[in-house]
C-alpha positions as CSV (number, residue, x, y, z in Angstrom):
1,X,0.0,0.0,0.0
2,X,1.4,3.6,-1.1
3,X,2.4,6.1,2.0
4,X,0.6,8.8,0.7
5,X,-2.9,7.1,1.2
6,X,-2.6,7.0,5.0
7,X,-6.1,7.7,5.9
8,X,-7.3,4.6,3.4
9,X,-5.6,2.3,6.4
10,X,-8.7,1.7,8.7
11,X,-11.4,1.0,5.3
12,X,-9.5,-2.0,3.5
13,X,-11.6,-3.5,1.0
14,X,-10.5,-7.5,0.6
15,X,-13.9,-7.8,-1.9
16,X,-16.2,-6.0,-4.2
17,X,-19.7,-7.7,-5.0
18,X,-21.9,-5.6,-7.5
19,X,-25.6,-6.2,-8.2
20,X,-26.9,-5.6,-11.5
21,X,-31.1,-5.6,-12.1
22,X,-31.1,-4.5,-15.6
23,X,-31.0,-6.8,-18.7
24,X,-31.4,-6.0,-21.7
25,X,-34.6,-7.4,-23.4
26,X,-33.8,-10.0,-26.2
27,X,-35.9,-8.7,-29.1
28,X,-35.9,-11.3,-32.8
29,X,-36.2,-8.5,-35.5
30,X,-36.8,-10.3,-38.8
31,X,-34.6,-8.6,-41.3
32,X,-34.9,-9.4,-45.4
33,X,-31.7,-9.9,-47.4
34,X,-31.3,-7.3,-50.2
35,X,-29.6,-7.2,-53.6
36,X,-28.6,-4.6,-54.9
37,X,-28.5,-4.7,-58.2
38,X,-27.4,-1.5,-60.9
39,X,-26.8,-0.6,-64.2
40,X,-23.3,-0.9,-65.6
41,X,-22.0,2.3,-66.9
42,X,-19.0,1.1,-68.4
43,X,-18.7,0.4,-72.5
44,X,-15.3,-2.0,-71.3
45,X,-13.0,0.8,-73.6
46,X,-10.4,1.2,-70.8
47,X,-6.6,0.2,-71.1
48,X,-5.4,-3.0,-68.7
49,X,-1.9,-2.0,-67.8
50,X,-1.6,-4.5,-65.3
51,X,2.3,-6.2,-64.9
52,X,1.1,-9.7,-62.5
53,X,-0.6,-12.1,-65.7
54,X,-3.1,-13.4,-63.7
55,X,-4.8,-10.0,-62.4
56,X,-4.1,-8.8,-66.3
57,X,-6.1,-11.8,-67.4
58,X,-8.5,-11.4,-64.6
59,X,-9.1,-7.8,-65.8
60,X,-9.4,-8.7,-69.4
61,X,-12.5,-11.2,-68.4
62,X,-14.2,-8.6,-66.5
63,X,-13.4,-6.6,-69.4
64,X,-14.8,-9.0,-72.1
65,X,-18.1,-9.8,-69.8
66,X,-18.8,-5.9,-70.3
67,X,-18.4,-5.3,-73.7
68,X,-21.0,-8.8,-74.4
69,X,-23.0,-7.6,-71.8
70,X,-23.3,-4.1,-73.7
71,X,-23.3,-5.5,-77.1
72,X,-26.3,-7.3,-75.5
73,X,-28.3,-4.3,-73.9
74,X,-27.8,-2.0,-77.1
């Protein structure tokens, strides 16, 4: 026990008990899964300058999907 805290010397405390009363109230809130879903803006007319092969050929995928999905929506 620090010296400076002489007058804590008579009121030791060897235990602390806490009582709580409130609880929370469990409430089941149904919630819906949405999809969100947009229109592409893209033509796919961008440059891939991409060094690693397999994120360039990941990129060119992408890129193909949205030029056949354009060529499509036209």
């Amino acid at each position: 026990m620090p010296t400076e805290c002489k007058e804590c010397d008579e009121n030791l405390f060897d235990d602390i008990k806490a009582f709580v009363t409130h609880a929370p109230k469990s409430q089941n809130v149904k919630t819906k899964d949405i999809i969100g879903t947009y229109q592409e803006r893209s033509n796919g007319d961008f440059n891939i300058d991409i060094k690693d092969e397999k994120l360039n050929s990941l990129a060119k995928e992408i890129q193909k999907i949205i030029k056949e999905t354009r060529s499509h929506d036209s």
